[in-house]
N, C-alpha and C positions, 0 to 999 in steps of 0.2 A: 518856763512857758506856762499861762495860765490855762487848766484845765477845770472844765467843769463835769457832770456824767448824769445817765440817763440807765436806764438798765432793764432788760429784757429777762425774763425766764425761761429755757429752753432747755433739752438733754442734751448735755456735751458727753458724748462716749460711754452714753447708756445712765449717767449719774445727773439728778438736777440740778442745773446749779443757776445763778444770777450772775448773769454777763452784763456788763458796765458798757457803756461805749463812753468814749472818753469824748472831750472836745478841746480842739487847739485851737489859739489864734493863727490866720494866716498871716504869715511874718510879724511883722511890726502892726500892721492893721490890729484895727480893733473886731473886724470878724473871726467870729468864731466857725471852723466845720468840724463836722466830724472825724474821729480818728479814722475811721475806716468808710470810705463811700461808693458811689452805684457809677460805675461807667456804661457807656454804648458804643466804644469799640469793636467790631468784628460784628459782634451777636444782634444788633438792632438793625435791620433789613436782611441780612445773608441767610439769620438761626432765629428772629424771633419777629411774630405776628402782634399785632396790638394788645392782644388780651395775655401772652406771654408778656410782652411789657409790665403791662398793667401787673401783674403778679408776682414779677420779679421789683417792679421799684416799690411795691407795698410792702412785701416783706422787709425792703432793705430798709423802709420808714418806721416798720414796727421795731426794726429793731435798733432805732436810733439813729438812720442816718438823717442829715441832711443836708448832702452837696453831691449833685446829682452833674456828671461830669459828659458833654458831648462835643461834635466838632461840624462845621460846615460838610467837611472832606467826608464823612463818614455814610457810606452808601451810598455816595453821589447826593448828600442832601436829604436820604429818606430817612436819615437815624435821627434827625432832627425832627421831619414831620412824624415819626412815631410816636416821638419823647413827648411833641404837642400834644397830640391827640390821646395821650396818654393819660396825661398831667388834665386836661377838661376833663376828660371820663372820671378822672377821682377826685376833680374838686377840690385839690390843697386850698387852704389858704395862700396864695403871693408870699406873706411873710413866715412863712412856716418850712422852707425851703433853699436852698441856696441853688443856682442852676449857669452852668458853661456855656461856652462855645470857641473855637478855632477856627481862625482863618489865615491861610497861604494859599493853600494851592489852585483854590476856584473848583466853578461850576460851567465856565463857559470856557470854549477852545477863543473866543474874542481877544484881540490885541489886549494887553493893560491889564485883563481880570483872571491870569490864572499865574501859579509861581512868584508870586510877587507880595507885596507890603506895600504899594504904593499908594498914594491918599485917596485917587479914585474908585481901586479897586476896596480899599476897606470901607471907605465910608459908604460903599453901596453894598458892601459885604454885611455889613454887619444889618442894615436895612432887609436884606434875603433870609439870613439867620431868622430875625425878629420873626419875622413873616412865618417863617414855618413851623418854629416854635410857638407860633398863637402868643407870645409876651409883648408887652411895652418895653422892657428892659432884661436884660442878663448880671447876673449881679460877676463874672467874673467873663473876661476874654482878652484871649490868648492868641497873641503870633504865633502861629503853628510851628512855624521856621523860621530862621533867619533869612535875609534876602539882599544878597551881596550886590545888586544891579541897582538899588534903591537908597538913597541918601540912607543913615541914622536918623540922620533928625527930622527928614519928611516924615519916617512912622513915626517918632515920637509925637510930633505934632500933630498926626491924626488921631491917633489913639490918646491923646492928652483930649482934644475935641471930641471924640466918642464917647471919653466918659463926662466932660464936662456938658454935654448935649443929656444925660441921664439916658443914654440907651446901653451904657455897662457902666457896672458901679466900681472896678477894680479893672485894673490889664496887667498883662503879662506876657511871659514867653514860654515857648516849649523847644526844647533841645538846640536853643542856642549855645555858644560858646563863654567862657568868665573872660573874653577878651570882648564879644561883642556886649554883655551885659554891661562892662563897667562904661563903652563907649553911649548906650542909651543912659545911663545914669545919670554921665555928664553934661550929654545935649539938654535932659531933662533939668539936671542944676542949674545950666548955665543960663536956661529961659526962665526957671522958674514954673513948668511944665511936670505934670501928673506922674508919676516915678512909677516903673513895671512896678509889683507889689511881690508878684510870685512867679515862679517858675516848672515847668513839669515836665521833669527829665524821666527817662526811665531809670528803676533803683529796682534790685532786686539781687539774691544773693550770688545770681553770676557773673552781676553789671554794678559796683561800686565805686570805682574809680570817680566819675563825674564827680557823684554828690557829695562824695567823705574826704574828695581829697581838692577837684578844680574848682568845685563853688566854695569851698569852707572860706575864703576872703570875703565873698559875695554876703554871707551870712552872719558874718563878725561886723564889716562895714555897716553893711546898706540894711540887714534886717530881714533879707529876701528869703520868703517863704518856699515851702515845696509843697507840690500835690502832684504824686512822683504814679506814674503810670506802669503795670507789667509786672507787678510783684509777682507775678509766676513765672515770669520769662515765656510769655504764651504759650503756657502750657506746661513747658519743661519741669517746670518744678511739679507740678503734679505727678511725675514719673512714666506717666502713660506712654512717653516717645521713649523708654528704656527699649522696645523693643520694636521700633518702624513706625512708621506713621498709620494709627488707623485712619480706617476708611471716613469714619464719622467725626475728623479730630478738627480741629480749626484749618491747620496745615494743609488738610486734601481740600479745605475750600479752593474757589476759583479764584486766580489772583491775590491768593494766601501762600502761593509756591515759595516766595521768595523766604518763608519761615524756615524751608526743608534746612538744608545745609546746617546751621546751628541748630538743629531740633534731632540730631543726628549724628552731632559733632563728640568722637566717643573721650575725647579729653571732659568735655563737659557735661556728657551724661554720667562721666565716671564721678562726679562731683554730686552731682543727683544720688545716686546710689550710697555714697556715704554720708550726704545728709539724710538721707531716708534714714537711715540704722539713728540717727541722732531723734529724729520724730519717732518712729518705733520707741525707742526710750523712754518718749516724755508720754505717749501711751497716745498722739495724735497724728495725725496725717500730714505729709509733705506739706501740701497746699498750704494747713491749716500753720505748719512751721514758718514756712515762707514769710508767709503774710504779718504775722506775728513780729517775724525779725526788721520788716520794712520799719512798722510801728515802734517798734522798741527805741530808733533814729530818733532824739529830740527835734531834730531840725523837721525833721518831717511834719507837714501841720495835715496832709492827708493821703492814707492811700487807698489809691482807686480799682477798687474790684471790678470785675465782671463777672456775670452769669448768665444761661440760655434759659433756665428756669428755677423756680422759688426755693425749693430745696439748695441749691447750688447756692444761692443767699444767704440762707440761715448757715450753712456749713463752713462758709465764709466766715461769718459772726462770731463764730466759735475760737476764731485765733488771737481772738477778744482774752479770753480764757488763758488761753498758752502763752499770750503776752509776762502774764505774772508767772511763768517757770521761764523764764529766760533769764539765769542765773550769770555768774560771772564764769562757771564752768561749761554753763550749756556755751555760753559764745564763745568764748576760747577755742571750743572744737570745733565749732560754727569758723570760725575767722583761720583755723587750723586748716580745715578744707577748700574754703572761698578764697583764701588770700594767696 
């Protein structure tokens, strides 16, 4: 995989040192993102105001990202008007950026435009995204879901016309199945139609199954990229749920319940605990191991962090660092514990 690097200067663990951020292609494409990039999951409306924005995706640009990852579904729409209003307040250049969006589940309770993939509700979907986002175009987007009610080749054919209209330059899927991908592959062959590009499952050291074992045909055949979301297992890998849910943790958010039960679950906190003694070790933090081991995945072309604010960003960055101590013995213990 071609990688090229940029590299920041910061303290990792009280010591200075020069963190690299790498860059991969996405699959086969000739885009390039960053190794490690900025999500708005959970934190953009629930945990974080414009000017928290604003601080959190700067830092994540100083320090090399740039593929800035969001979804229609997200705050009901207002994680997007954030990320707008964001991105005018700092004035990127267009081409200096890479930027997301997802759609499944809608915005309106209306017949046609919510749970679905159908060509009316995406082609006005993606019209609403634009909108709120303040862009002309998105350079990636993503079936949020699959959507079993809805031909294969009707989405194909919309989102083959979405991108050939120039309002997203790349599509894809998120936590589809390797049975429903090879079926859009084919519709897409057989028309001669825009081919998904990437895909963005969750990956992280307590959810590997999907990526290392159901997509790896997906990846050999077709080329298909990941920009894999949850490298912390929201949260869990940070350790902080070893002992209940705080009050102030994503979890006690409103309609963030449905986290409790696996954030709780003492088989897979007992797994947190002895990957901790493995980051103790390496002289770095869970998080910072986590995230690190996502990265270390060839296939992976990005993984998508989040943060509520700028410190939380850069501490991220740092498993930039820990990347290079992930030896053949660190993983073996690593794959010792997770498998």
């Amino acid at each position: 995989m071609d990688l090229t690097e940029t590299s920041f200067a910061r303290g990792f663990l009280g010591r200075d040192q020069n963190v690299k951020m790498q860059y991969r292609r996405l699959g086969r494409s000739g885009l390039q993102v960053s190794l490690l990039s900025f999500g708005s999951w959970v934190t953009f409306g629930p945990q974080l105001d414009d000017d928290l924005a604003v601080s959190c995706m700067t830092a994540a640009k100083d320090a090399g990202v740039n593929f800035f990852d969001n979804a229609e579904s997200y705050s009901g729409g207002q994680s997007e008007v954030i990320m707008g209003r964001a991105l005018r307040q700092l004035g990127w250049e267009r081409n200096s950026y890479v930027i997301s969006t997802k759609l499944f589940w809608g915005l309106s309770s209306e017949m046609n435009m919510s749970n679905t993939l159908n060509r009316k509700y995406l082609l006005q979907g993606i019209d609403g995204s634009l909108d709120r986002l303040g862009l002309d175009f998105v350079d990636l987007l993503f079936c949020h879901r699959s959507d079993p009610n809805t031909p294969v080749d009707e989405t194909v054919w919309a989102m083959h016309d979405i991108v050939s209209s120039g309002k997203a330059l790349y599509w894809g899927t998120s936590e589809w199945s390797a049975e429903e991908l090879i079926e859009a592959f084919d519709v897409a062959e057989r028309y001669g139609l825009r081919k998904p590009v990437m895909e963005q499952p969750q990956y992280n050291l307590l959810a590997r199954i999907r990526v290392e074992q159901e997509y790896r045909p997906l990846v050999e055949h077709y080329g298909l990229g990941f920009t894999t979301w949850s490298p912390l297992a929201s949260g869990q890998l940070t350790g902080k749920y070893l002992d209940g849910i705080p009050a102030d943790s994503r979890a006690a958010l409103k309609g963030y319940e449905w986290l409790q039960p696996a954030l709780t679950d003492e088989h897979r906190n007992a797994k947190v605990r002895a990957l901790k003694e493995v980051a103790d070790s390496l002289g770095c933090s869970l998080a910072q191991l986590a995230i690190a081991w996502c990265a270390h995945n060839p296939q992976v072309s990005t993984v998508i962090t989040g943060a509520s604010r700028a410190e939380q960003v850069t501490e991220n960055m740092a498993a930039l660092e820990v990347l290079e101590r992930l030896d053949d013995e660190v993983l073996a213990r690593i794959d010792e514990i997770t498998w």
